[in-house]
Structures are given as structure tokens and as C-alpha cells.
C-alpha positions as CSV (number, residue, x, y, z in Angstrom):
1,X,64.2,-30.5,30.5
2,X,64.8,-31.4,27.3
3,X,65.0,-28.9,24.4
4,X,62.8,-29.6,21.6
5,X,62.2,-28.1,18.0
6,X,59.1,-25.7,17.0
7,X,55.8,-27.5,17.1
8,X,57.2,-30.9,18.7
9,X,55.4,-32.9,21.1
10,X,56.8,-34.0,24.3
11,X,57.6,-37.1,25.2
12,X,56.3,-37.8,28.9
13,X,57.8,-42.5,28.0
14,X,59.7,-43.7,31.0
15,X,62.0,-45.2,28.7
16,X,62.3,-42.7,26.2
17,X,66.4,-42.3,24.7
18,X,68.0,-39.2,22.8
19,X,69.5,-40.4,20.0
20,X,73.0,-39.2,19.2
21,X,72.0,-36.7,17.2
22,X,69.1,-35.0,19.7
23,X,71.6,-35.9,22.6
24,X,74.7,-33.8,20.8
25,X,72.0,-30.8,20.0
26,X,70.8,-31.0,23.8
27,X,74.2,-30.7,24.7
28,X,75.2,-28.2,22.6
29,X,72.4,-26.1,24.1
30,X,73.5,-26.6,27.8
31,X,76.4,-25.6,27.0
32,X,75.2,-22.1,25.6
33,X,72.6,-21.9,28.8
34,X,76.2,-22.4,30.7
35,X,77.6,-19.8,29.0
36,X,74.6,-17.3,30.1
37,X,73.1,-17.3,26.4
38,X,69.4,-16.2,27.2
39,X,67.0,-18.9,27.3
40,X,64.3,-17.0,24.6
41,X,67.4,-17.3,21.9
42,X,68.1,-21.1,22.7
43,X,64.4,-21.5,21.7
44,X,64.4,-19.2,19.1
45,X,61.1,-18.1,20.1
46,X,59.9,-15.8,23.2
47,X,55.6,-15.0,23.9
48,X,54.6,-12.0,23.7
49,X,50.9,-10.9,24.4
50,X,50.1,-14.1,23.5
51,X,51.2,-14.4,20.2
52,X,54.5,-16.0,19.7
53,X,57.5,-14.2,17.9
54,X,60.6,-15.8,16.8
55,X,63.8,-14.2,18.3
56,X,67.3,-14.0,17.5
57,X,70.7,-12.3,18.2
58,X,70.0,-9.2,15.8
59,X,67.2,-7.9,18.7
60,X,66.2,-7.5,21.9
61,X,63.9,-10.0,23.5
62,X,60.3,-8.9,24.2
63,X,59.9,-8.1,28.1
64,X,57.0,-8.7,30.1
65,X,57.1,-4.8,31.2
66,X,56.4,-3.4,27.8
67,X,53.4,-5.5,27.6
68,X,52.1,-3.3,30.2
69,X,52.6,-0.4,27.6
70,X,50.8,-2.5,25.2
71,X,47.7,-3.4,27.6
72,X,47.1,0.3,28.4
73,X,47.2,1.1,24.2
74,X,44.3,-1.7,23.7
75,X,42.5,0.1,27.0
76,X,41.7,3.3,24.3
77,X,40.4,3.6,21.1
78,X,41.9,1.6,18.0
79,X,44.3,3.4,16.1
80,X,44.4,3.8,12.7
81,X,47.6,4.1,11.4
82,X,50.9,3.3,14.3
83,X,54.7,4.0,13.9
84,X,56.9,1.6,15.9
85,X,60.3,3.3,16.0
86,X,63.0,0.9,16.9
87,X,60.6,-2.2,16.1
88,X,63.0,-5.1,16.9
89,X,61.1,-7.9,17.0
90,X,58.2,-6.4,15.7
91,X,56.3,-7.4,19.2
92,X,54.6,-4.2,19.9
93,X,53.3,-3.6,16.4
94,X,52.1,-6.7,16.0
95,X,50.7,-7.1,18.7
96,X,48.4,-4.2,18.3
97,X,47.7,-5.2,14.7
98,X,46.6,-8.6,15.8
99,X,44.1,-7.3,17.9
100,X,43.0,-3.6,15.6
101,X,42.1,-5.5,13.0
102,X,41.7,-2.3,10.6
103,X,44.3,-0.7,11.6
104,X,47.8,-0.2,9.4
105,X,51.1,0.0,10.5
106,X,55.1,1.3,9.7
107,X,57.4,-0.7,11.9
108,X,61.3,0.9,11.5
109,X,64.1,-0.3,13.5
110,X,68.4,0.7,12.5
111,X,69.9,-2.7,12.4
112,X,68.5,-4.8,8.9
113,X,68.8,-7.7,11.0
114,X,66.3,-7.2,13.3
115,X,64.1,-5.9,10.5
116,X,64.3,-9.2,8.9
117,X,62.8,-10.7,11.7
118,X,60.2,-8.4,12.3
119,X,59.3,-8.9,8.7
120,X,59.9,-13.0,9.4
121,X,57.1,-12.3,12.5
122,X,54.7,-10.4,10.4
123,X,54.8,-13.3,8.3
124,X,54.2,-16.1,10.1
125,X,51.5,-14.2,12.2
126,X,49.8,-13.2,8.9
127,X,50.3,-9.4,9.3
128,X,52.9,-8.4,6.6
129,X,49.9,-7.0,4.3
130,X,49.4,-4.5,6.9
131,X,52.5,-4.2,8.4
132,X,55.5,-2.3,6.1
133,X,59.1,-2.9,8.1
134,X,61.7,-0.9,7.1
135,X,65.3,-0.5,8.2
136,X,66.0,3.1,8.4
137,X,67.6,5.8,11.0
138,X,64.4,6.5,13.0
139,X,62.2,8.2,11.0
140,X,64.4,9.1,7.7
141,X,63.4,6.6,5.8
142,X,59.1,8.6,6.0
143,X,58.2,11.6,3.8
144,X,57.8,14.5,6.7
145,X,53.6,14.0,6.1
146,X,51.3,13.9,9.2
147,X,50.1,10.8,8.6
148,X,50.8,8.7,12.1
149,X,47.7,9.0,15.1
150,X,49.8,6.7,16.9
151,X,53.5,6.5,17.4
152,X,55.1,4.0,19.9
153,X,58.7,3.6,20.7
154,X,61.0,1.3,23.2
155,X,64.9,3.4,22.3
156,X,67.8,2.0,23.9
157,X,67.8,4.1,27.2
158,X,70.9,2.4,29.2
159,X,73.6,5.4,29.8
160,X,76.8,3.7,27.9
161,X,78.5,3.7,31.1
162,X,75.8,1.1,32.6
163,X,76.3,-1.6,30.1
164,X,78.9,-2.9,31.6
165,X,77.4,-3.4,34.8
166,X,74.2,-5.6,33.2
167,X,73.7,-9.1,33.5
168,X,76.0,-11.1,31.0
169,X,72.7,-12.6,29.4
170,X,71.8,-8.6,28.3
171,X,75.0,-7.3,28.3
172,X,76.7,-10.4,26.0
173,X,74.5,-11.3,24.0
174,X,71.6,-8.6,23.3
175,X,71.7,-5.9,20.8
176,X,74.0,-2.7,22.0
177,X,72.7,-1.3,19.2
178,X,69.0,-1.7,20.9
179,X,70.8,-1.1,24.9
180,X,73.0,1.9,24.5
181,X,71.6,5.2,25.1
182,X,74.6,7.7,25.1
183,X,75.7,9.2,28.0
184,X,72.5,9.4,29.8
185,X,70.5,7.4,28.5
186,X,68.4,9.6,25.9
187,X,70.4,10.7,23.1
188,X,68.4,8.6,21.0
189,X,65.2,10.5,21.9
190,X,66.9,13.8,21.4
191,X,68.0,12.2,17.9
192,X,64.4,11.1,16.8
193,X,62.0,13.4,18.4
194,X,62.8,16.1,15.3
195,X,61.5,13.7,12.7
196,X,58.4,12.2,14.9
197,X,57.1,15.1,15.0
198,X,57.0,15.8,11.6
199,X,55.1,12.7,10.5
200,X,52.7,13.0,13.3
201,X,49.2,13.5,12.5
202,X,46.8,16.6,14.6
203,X,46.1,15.6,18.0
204,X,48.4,11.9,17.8
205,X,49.2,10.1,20.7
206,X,53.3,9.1,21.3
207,X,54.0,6.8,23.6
208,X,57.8,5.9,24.7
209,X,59.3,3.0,27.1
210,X,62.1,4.1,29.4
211,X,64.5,3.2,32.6
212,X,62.0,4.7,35.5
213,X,65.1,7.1,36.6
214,X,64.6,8.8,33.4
215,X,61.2,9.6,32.9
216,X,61.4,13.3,34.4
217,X,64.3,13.9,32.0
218,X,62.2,12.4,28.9
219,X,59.1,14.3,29.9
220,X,61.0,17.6,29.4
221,X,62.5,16.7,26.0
222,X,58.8,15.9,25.1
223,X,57.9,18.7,26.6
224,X,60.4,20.9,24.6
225,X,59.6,19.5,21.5
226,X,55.9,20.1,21.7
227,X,54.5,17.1,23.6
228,X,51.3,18.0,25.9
229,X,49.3,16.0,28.1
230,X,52.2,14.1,29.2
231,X,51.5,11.2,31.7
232,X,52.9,8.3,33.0
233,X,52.3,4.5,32.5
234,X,53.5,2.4,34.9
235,X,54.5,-1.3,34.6
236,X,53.4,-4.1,36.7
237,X,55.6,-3.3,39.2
238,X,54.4,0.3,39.7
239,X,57.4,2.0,38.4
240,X,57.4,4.8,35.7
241,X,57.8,2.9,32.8
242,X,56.3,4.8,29.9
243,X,55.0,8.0,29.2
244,X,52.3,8.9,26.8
245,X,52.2,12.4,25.1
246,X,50.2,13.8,22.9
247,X,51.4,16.1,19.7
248,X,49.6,19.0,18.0
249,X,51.0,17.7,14.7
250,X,52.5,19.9,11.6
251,X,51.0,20.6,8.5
252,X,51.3,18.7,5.3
């Protein structure tokens, strides 16, 4: 197959020829494809609910199993105003805001890179008046106000001790940053449930991707830390994927 830029048209001519210069960039990307470089970061681009993000190096590349997550969100009522902690891409946000068409969003991830695609994606898909993407340490970056009835979140959830053991095309070339969840794989839950909960509004909704072997060990921490109604959301496999909570909220 041959590799072609954003918004080309194939060429189906028998006698079609590369010229030096598409043949040197075609090569140039088999080579990366030989090195296990995913595919979604040769294109620079990767579908996501049916809108199209552009990806890079700086964060992880949308995965067909958190679209399950985001099918069971548009199954309930719109939101009105969503946190995304640890945006990345900016895939799940915007993908709600494309289809709750009143409804706001704060999309935070820790690495500015990835926040500058996000923001690049909010763009392009015409969301950045609703959309506000800011590279912070969870939820630092928000005044402790209950103002969110929605809060989603995909952490890095791969105990450190795992990473080694992925596929080269995740393990060299994804994010650790967006893979590496401490020992067991939810340090960065016990690091940003303190603040969610603070900027939670009465009654929100939380919902959290995670490796199916943790989901009892994430329920309690949501548990602990004042989550109710816990359930799980499984993926189109059947497996635990997420878990949805929901959170009495502070006041302001």
C-alpha cells in the first residue's frame, strides 16, 4: 500500500510511478513500520468515534475499547459541563462535545505535548470554543469549586514492572508518561482522586478506564474516597473495562 498525505486521493492507474521523492518518503516509512513504529503515528492520524484526530509521539493512540466507554456516556443524558483527566489526544472529550452540542468541557492531560495536540484536534474539529485544554498535574491546575457533573479519565494503569513486557509498538514508542501506573497500576488514581472530588459537582458521575485485573482494587479506592453506585462498563470484549461512580460532591 502506498502511504499517502492527508486528504490525497488514491491512485487506482496501472502504470502509475513514485517519483523519487514519494518513493524516498514511502521508504522511509517502511522502514519505521519495520522498526515496529505504530501504524496510527506513520499516518499521523487514528479514527476515533468517527471523527478523526491527528496523533503523535507526545500521546497515546485512541483504542477501540475506550470507545466502548464513550458509547455507554452518549447512552444517558447529555452532560453539561465534563472533565477529561489525562486528555491525550483529546478523543474522549471531543468526542462527547461533537455529539452534546451544549455541553462545555476542561480537558487536562501532564505532558504539554500532548496538550498541544489535543488543542491541534479541538481545532481542526471546530471545538476549541468549548473545549479549554490545559497542561496541568491532574486537577491542580482547577479552583477546588463543584463545578464538573461529569468527569472522565483513561490514567496510565500498567504496573511499572509490566512495561517491559508490552509489545515494542506500546512499549517503544507510546507515552510512559500516559502507560506507567506505579507499582500496581493505580498510583495515579490514589494521586488524583483528592482533587476530583473537590471540583465535582452534587450527584456527578466519574467514570475511569482501567486494566480488567484492576477494577476490584479501583472500586475500593472509589469507594474510600466517597464514590457510590459503583458499576462496571465493559468493553466489547466483555471484560471490566471501566467503572462508573457516582460522587456526592463538596460544597463551594
Amino acid at each position: 500500500m502506498v502511504a499517502l498525505a492527508k486528504g490525497a486521493e488514491p491512485s487506482l492507474a496501472a502504470d502509475a510511478r513514485l517519483t523519487p521523492e514519494a518513493l524516498g518518503r514511502l521508504t522511509a516509512l517502511v522502514a519505521r513500520r519495520a522498526a515496529r513504529e505504530p501504524y496510527a503515528y506513520l499516518a499521523e492520524e487514528r479514527e476515533f468515534m468517527g471523527l478523526r484526530f491527528t496523533v503523535s509521539g507526545a500521546a497515546l493512540i485512541p483504542r477501540p475499547e475506550t470507545e466502548s466507554l464513550v458509547e455507554a456516556l452518549l447512552e444517558d443524558q447529555p452532560a453539561q459541563c465534563v472533565l477529561d483527566l489525562g486528555t491525550g489526544t483529546g478523543a474522549i472529550l471531543l468526542s462527547l462535545l461533537d455529539r452534546w452540542r451544549g455541553t462545555h468541557g476542561v480537558g487536562v492531560d501532564r505532558s504539554p505535548a500532548a496538550v498541544v495536540v489535543a488543542r491541534h484536534n479541538a481545532d481542526a474539529l471546530g471545538l476549541r470554543g468549548r473545549a479549554l485544554l490545559l497542561a496541568s498535574d491532574w486537577s491542580s491546575a482547577l479552583r477546588p469549586v463543584p463545578t464538573f457533573d461529569l468527569a472522565v479519565c483513561n490514567p496510565p494503569y500498567i504496573p511499572s514492572d509490566e512495561i517491559c513486557g508490552l509489545d515494542p509498538e506500546v512499549r517503544d514508542y507510546e507515552p510512559r508518561l500516559a502507560l506507567d501506573g506505579g507499582a500496581d497500576g493505580l498510583d495515579p488514581v490514589r494521586a488524583l482522586l483528592p482533587g476530583l472530588v473537590r471540583v465535582l459537582a452534587p450527584g456527578a458521575r466519574a467514570v475511569f478506564e482501567t486494566d480488567p485485573r484492576l477494577w476490584n482494587g479501583l472500586a475500593a479506592l472509589v469507594d474510600q474516597s466517597g464514590g457510590t453506585d459503583i458499576a462496571c462498563l465493559r468493553d466489547l470484549t466483555g471484560r471490566r473495562r471501566g467503572l462508573v461512580a457516582r460522587f456526592a460532591g463538596t460544597r463551594a
